[in-house]
VEXLOKOL-219614 format. One record per residue: residue number from 0; residue in three letters; y, x negated, z negated of N, C-alpha, C in turn. Coordinates in steps of 0.1 Angstrom, whole numbers. Layout:
N
(atom NUM,Ala,(Y,X,Z),(Y,X,Z),(Y,X,Z))
...
// end
This chain:
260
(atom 0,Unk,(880,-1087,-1279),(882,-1093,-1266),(897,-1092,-1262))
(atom 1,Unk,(896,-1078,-1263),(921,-1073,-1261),(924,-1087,-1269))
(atom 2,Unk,(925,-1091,-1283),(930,-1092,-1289),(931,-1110,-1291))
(atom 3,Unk,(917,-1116,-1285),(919,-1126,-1276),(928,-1133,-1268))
(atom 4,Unk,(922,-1122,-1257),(931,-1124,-1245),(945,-1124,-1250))
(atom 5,Unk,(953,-1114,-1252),(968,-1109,-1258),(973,-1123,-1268))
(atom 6,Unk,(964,-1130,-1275),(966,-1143,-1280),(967,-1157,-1274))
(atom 7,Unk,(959,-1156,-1267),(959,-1165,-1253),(973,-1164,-1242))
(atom 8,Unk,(975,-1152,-1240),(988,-1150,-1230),(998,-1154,-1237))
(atom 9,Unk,(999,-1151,-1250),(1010,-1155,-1259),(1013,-1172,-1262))
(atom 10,Unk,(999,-1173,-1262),(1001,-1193,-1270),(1002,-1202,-1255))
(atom 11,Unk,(998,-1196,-1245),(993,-1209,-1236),(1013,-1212,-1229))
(atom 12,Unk,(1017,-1216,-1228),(1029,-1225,-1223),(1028,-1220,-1207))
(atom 13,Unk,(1045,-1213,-1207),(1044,-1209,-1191),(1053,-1218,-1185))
(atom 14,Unk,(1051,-1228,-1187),(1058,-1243,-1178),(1051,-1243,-1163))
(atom 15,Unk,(1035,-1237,-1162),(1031,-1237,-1148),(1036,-1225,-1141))
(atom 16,Unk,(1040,-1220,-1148),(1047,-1206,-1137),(1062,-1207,-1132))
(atom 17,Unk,(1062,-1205,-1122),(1078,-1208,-1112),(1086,-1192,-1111))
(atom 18,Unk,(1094,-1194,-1114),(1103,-1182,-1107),(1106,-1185,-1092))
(atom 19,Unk,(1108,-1171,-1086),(1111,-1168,-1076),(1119,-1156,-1073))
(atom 20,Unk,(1128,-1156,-1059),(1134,-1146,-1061),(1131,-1133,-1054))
(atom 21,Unk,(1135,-1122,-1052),(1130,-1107,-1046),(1124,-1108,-1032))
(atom 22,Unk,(1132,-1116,-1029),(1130,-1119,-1012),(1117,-1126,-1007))
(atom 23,Unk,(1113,-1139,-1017),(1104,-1146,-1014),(1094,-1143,-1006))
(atom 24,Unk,(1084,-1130,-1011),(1075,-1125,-1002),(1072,-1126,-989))
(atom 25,Unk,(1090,-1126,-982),(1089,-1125,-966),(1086,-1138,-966))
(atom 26,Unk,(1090,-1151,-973),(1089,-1161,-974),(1068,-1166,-967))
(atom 27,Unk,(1060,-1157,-979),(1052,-1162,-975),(1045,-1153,-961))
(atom 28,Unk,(1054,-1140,-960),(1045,-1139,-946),(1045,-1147,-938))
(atom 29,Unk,(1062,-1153,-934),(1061,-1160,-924),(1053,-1173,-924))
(atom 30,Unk,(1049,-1182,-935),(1038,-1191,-937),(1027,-1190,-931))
(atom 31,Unk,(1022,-1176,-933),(1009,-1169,-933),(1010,-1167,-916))
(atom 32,Unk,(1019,-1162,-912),(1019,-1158,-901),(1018,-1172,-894))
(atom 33,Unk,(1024,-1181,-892),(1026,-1192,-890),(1010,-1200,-889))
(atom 34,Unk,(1007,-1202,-904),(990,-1206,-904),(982,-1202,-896))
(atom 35,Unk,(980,-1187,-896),(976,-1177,-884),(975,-1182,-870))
(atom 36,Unk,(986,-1188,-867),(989,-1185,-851),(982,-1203,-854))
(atom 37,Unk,(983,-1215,-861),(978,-1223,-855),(964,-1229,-860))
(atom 38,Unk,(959,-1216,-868),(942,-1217,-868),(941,-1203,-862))
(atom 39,Unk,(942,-1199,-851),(939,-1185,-850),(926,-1180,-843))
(atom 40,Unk,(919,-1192,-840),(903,-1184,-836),(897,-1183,-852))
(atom 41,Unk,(897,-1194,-859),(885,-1190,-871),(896,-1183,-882))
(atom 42,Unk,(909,-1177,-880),(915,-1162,-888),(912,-1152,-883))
(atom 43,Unk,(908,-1155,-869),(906,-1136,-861),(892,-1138,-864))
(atom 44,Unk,(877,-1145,-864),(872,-1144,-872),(867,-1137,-884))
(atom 45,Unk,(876,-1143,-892),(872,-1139,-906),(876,-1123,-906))
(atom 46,Unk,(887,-1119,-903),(895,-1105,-895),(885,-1096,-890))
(atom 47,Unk,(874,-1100,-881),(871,-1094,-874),(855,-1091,-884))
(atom 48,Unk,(852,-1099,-890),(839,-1102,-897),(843,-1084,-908))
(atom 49,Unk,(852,-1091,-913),(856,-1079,-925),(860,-1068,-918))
(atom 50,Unk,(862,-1067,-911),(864,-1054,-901),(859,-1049,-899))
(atom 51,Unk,(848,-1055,-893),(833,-1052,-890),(827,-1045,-902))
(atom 52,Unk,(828,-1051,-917),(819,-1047,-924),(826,-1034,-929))
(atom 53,Unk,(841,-1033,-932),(848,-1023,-938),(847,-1010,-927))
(atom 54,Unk,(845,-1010,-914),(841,-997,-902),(828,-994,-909))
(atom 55,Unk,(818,-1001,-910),(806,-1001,-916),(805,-989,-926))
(atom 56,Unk,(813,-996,-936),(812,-987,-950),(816,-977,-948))
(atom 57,Unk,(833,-977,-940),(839,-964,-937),(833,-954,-936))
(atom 58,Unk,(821,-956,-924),(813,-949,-916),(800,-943,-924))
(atom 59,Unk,(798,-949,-931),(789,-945,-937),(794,-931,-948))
(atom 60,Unk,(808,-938,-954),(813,-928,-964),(824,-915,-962))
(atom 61,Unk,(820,-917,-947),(829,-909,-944),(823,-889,-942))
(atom 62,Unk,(811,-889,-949),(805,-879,-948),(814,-870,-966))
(atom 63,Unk,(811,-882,-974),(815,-881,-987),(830,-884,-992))
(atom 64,Unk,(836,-876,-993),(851,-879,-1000),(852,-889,-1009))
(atom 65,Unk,(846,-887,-1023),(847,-893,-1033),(841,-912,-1031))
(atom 66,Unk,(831,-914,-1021),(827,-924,-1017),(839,-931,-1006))
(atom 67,Unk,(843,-920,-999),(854,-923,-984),(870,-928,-996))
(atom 68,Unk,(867,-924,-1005),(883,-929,-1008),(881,-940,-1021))
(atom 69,Unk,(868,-941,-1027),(866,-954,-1035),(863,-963,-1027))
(atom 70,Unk,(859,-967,-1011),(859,-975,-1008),(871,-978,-1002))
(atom 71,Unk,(883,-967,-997),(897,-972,-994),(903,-978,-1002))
(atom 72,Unk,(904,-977,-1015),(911,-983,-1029),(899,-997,-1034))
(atom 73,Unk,(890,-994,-1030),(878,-1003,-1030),(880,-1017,-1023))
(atom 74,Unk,(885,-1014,-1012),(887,-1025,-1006),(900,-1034,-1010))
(atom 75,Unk,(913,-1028,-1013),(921,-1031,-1018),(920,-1043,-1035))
(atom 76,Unk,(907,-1038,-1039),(904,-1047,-1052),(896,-1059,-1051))
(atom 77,Unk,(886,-1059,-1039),(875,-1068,-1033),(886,-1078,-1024))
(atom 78,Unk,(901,-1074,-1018),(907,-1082,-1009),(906,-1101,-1013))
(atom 79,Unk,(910,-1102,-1026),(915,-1111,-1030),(902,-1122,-1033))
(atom 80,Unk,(892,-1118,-1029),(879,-1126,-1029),(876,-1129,-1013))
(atom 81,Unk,(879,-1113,-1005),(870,-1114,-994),(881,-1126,-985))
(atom 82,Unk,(892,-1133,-987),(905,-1138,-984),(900,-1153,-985))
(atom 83,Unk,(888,-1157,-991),(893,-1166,-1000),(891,-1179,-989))
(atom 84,Unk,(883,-1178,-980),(879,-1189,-968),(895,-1189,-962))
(atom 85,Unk,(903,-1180,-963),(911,-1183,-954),(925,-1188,-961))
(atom 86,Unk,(922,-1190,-977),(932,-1198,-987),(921,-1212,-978))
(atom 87,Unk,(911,-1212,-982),(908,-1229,-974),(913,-1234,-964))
(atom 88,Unk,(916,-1222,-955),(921,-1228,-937),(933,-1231,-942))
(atom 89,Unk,(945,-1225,-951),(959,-1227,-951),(960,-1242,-961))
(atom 90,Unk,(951,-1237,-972),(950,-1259,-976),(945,-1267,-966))
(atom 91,Unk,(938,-1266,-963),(935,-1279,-953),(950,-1277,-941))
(atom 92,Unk,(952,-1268,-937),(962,-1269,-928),(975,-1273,-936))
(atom 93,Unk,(979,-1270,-948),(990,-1278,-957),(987,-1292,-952))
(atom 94,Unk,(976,-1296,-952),(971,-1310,-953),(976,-1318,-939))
(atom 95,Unk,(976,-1310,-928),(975,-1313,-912),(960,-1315,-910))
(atom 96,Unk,(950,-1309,-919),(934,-1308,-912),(936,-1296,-902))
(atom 97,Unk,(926,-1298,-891),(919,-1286,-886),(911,-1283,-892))
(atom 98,Unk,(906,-1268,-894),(897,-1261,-900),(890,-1255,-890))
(atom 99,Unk,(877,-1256,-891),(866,-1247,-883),(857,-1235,-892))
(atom 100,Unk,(848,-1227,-890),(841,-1219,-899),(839,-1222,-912))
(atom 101,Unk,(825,-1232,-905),(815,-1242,-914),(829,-1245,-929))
(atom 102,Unk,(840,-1259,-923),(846,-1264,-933),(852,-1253,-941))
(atom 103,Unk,(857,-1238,-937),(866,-1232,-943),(852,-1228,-957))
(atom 104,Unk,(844,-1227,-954),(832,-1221,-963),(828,-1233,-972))
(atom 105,Unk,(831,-1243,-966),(827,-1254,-976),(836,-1257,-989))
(atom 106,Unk,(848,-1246,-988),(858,-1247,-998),(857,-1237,-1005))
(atom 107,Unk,(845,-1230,-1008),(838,-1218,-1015),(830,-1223,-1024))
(atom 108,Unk,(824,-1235,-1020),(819,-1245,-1031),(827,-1256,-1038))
(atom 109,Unk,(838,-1257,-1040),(842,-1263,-1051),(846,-1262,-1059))
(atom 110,Unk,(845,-1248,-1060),(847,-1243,-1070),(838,-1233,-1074))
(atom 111,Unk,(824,-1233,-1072),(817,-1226,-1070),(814,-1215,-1084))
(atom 112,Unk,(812,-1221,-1094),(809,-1211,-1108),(819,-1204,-1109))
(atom 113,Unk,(831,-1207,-1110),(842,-1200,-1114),(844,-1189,-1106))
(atom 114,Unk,(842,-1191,-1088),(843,-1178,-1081),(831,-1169,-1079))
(atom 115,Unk,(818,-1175,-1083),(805,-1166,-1088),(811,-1156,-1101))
(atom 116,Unk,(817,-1166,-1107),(819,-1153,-1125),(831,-1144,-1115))
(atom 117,Unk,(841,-1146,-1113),(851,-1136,-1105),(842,-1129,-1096))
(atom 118,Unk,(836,-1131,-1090),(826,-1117,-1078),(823,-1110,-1090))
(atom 119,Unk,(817,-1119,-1097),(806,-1105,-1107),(818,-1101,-1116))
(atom 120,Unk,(826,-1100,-1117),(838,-1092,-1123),(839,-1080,-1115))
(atom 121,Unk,(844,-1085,-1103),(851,-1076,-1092),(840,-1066,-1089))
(atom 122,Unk,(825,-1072,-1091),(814,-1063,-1088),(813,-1050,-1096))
(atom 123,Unk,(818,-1056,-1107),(819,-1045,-1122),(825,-1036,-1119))
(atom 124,Unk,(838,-1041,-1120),(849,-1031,-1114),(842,-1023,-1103))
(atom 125,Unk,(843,-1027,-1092),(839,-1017,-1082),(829,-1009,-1087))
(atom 126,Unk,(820,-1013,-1090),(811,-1001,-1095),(818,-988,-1106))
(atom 127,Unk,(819,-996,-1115),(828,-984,-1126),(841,-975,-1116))
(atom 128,Unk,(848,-983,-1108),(854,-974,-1101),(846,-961,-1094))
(atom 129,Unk,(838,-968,-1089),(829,-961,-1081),(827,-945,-1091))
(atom 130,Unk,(822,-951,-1100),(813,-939,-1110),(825,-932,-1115))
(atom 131,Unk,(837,-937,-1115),(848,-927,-1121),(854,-919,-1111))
(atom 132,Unk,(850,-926,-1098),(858,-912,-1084),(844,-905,-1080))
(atom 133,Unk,(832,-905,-1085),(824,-898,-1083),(827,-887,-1098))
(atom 134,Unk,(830,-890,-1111),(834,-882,-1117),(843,-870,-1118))
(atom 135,Unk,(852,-878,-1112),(867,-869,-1111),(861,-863,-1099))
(atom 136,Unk,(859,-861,-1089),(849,-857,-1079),(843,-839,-1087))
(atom 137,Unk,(834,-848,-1093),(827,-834,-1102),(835,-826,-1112))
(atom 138,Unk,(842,-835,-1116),(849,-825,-1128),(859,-814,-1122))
(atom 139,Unk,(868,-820,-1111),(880,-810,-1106),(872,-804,-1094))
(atom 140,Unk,(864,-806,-1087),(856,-798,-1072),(846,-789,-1076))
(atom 141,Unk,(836,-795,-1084),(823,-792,-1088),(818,-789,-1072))
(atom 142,Unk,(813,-776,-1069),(808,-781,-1054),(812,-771,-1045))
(atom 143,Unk,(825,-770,-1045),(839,-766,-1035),(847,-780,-1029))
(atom 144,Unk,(842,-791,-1030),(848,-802,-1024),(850,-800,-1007))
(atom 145,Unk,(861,-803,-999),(862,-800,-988),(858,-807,-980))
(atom 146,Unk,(851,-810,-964),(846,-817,-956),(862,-832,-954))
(atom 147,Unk,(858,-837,-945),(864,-846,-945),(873,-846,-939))
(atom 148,Unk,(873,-835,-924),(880,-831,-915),(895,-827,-920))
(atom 149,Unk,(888,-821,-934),(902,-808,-941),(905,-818,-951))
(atom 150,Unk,(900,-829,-956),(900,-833,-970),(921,-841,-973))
(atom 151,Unk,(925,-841,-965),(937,-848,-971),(945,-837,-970))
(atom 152,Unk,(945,-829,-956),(951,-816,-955),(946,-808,-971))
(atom 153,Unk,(941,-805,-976),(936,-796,-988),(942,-801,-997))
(atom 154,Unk,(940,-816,-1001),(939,-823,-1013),(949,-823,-1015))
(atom 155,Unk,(959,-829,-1010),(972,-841,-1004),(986,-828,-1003))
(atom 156,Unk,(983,-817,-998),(992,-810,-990),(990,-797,-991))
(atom 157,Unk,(978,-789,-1000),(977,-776,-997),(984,-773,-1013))
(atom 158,Unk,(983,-782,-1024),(990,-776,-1035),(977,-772,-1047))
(atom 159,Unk,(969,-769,-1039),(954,-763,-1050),(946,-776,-1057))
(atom 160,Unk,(948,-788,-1058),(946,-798,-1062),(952,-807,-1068))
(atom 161,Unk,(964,-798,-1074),(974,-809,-1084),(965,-819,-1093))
(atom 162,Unk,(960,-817,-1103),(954,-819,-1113),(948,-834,-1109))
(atom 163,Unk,(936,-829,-1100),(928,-840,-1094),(937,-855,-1091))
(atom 164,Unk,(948,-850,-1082),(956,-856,-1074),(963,-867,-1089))
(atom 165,Unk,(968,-860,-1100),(977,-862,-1104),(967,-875,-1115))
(atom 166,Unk,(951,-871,-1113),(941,-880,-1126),(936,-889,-1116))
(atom 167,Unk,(934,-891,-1107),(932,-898,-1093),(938,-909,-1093))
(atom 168,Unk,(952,-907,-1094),(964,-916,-1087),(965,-921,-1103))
(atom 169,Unk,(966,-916,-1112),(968,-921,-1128),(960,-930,-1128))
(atom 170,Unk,(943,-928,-1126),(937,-938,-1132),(935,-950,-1121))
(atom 171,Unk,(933,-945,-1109),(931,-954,-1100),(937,-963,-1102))
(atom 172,Unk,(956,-958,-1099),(966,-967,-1101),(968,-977,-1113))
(atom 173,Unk,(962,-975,-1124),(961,-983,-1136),(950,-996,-1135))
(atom 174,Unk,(942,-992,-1126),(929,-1004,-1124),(934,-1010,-1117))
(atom 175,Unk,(943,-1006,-1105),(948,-1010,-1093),(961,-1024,-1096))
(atom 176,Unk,(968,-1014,-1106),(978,-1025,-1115),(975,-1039,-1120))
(atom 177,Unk,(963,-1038,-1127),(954,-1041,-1141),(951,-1053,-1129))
(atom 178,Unk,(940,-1053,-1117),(934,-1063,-1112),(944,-1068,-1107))
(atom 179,Unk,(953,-1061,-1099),(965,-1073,-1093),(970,-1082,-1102))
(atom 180,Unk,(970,-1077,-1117),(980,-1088,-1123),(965,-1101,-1124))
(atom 181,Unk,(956,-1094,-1121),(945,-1109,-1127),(940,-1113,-1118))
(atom 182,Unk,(945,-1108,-1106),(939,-1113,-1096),(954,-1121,-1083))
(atom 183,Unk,(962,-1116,-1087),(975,-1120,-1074),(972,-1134,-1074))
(atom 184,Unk,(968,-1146,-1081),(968,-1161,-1077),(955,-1168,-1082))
(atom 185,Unk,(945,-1161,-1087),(935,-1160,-1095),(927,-1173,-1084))
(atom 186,Unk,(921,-1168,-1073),(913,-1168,-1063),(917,-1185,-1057))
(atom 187,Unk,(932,-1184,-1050),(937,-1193,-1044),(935,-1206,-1057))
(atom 188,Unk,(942,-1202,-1070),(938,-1211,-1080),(929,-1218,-1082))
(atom 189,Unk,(917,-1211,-1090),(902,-1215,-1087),(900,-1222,-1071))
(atom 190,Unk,(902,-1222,-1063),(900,-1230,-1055),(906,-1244,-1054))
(atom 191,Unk,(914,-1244,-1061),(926,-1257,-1056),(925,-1263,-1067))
(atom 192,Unk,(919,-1256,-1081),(919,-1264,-1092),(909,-1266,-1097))
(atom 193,Unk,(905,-1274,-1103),(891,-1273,-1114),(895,-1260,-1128))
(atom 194,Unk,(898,-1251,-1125),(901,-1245,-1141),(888,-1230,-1138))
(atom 195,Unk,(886,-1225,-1147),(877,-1216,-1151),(883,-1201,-1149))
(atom 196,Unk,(876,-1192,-1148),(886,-1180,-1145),(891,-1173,-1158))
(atom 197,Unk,(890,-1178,-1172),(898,-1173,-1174),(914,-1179,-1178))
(atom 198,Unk,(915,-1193,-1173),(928,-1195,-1170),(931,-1194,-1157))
(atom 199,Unk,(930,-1190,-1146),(929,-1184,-1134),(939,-1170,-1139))
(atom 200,Unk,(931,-1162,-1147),(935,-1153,-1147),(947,-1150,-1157))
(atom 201,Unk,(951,-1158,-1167),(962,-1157,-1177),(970,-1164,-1170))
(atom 202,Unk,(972,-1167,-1161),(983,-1181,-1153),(985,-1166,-1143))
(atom 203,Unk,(974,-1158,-1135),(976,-1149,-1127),(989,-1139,-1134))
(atom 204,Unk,(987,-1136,-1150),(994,-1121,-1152),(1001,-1131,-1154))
(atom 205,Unk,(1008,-1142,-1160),(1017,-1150,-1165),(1026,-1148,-1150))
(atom 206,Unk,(1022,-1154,-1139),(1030,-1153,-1130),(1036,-1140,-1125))
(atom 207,Unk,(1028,-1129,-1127),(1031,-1117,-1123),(1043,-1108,-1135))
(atom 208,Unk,(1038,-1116,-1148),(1053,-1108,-1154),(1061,-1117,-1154))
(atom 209,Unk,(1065,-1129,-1147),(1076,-1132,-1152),(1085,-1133,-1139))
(atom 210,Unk,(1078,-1127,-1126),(1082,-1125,-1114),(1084,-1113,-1111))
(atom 211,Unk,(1079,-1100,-1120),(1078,-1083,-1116),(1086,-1080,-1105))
(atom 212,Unk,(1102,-1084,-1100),(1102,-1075,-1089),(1101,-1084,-1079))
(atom 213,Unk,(1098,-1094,-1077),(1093,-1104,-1062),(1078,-1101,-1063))
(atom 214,Unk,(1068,-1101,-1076),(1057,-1095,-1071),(1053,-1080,-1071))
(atom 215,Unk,(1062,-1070,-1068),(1062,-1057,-1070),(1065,-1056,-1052))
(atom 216,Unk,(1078,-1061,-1047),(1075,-1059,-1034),(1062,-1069,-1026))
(atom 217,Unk,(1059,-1078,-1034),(1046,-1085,-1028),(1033,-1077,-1026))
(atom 218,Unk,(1033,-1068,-1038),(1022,-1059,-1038),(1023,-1046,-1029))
(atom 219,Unk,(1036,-1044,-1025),(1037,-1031,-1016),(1034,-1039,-1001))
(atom 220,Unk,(1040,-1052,-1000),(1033,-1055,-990),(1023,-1055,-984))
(atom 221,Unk,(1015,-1058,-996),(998,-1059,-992),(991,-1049,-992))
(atom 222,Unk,(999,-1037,-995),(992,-1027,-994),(998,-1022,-982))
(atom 223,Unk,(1009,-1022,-978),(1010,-1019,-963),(999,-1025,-956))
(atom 224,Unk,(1002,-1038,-956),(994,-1045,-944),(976,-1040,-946))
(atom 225,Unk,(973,-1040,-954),(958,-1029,-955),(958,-1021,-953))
(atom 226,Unk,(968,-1008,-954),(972,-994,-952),(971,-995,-937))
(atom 227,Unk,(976,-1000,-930),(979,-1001,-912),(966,-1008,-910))
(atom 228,Unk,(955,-1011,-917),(945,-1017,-911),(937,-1006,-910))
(atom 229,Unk,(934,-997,-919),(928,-984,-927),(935,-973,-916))
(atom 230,Unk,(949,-971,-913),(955,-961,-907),(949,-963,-888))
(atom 231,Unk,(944,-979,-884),(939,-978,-874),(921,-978,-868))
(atom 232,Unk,(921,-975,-882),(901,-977,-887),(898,-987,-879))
(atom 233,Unk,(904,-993,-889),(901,-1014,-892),(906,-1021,-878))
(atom 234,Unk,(910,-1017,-866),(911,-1023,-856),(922,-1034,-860))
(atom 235,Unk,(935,-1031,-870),(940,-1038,-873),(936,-1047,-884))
(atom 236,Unk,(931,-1046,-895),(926,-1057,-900),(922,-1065,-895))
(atom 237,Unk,(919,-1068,-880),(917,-1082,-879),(926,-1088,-877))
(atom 238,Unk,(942,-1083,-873),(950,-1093,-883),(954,-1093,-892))
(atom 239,Unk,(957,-1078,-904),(962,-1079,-909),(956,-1082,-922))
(atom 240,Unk,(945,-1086,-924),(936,-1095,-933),(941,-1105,-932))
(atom 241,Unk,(934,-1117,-921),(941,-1130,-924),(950,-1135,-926))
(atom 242,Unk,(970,-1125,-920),(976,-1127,-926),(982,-1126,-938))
(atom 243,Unk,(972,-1117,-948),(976,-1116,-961),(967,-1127,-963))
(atom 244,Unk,(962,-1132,-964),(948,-1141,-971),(955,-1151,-971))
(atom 245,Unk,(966,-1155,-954),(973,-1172,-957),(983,-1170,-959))
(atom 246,Unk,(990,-1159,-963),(1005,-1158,-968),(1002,-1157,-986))
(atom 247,Unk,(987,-1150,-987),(986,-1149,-1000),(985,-1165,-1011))
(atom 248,Unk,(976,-1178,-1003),(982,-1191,-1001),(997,-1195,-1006))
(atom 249,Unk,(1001,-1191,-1002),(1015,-1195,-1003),(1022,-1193,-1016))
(atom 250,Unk,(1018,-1177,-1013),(1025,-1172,-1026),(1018,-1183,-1036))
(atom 251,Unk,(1009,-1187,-1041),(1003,-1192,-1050),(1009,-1207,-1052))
(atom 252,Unk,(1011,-1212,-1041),(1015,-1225,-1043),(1030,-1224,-1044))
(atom 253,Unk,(1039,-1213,-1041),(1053,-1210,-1047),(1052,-1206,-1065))
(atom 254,Unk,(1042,-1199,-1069),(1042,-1195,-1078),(1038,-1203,-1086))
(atom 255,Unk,(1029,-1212,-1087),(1024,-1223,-1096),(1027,-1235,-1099))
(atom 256,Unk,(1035,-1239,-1105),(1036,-1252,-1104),(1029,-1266,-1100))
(atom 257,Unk,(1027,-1271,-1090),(1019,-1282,-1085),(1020,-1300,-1090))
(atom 258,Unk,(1029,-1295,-1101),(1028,-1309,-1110),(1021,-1307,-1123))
(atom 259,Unk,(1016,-1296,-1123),(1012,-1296,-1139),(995,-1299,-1137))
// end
């Protein structure tokens, strides 16, 4: 399957990928921001919906560490699906349509198989993540794990948790790497094209390595803007979701060539 894929990245022709330069990024907040402000009841919406459901989870896993921080990094790998109504509101608005609910959702079926196979990917993943921070959980805590109250103070800052900290951030950070490169234009793609996910996704890493440091600050972006949604338990995600969702738009139509 590596050896496939690794063949396929090699042979397919990167004529559809655009360069850009370091800065671009801001380029597409302001887009995003912009789309934002002139669909902004059905962005605050979608904002608020996901909000709603991420306090939810929070709340629930906020008893459990190992559950309370695969669903913070959890959500980070699910973004680029849960976004995807609001790549519709920024096409149709490229267009000069208004977008309402209903229409933004009707652009979830056009491409409908291709973003069914991408959930049940992302579903994969999540799960296996899941089962690997309930691992590391067991392996470095056994059942000295600290309440939740103490859990960053302990983990983060007391020093007695190198180890964890240091297999945590290693592997996390590698799945975390791994989906952004297959996922940074994956979503917006499949929507806007008839292509299947797995050229979705070779067009995804294709763009991502041959852009590394404009999509390297793109990706700290996005994790800010989730980080400040998370830092104000979700109150901000309801904007700072939709503005990544229609700046994420952007990026995709900067990054892809739209003649090919």
């Amino acid at each position: 399957m590596a050896h496939q894929l690794n063949h396929h990245l090699n042979s397919t022709p990167h004529r559809n990928v655009m360069p850009v330069e370091i800065g671009r990024p801001w380029v597409w907040i302001k887009r995003g921001w912009s789309d934002m402000i002139d669909n902004l009841g059905v962005s605050l919406l979608f904002g608020l919906v996901f909000a709603a459901a991420g306090y939810a989870i929070l709340t629930y896993a906020a008893s459990q560490p190992y559950l309370f921080t695969a669903a913070v990094s959890g959500f980070m790998l699910v973004g680029p699906l849960a976004a995807a109504g609001l790549y519709e509101i920024s096409r149709r608005h490229e267009q000069g349509q208004h977008t309402n609910l209903m229409q933004s959702l009707h652009g979830l079926a056009r491409n409908g198989e291709s973003l069914f196979y991408y959930g049940v990917i992302l579903a994969v993943v999540m799960l296996a993540w899941e089962r690997i921070s309930a691992f590391l959980f067991g392996l470095f805590y056994h059942d000295t794990a600290p309440d939740m109250a103490n859990f960053f103070h302990d983990v983060f800052l007391s020093g007695n948790y190198v180890h964890f900290v240091v297999a945590y951030m290693v592997i996390g950070g590698a799945i975390c790497v791994a989906l952004y490169a297959l996922s940074a234009i994956s979503i917006p793609m499949i929507m806007d094209r008839d292509v299947d996910v797995k050229t979705a996704m070779v067009t995804s890493i294709q763009t991502v390595g041959h852009n590394i440091t404009a999509m390297a600050v793109w990706a700290v972006i996005l994790v800010v803007l989730i980080a400040l949604g998370f830092a104000t338990w979700m109150v901000g995600m309801v904007i700072t979701l939709p503005l990544a969702g229609h700046a994420t738009w952007h990026a995709y139509r900067d990054l892809v060539s739209q003649n090919a």
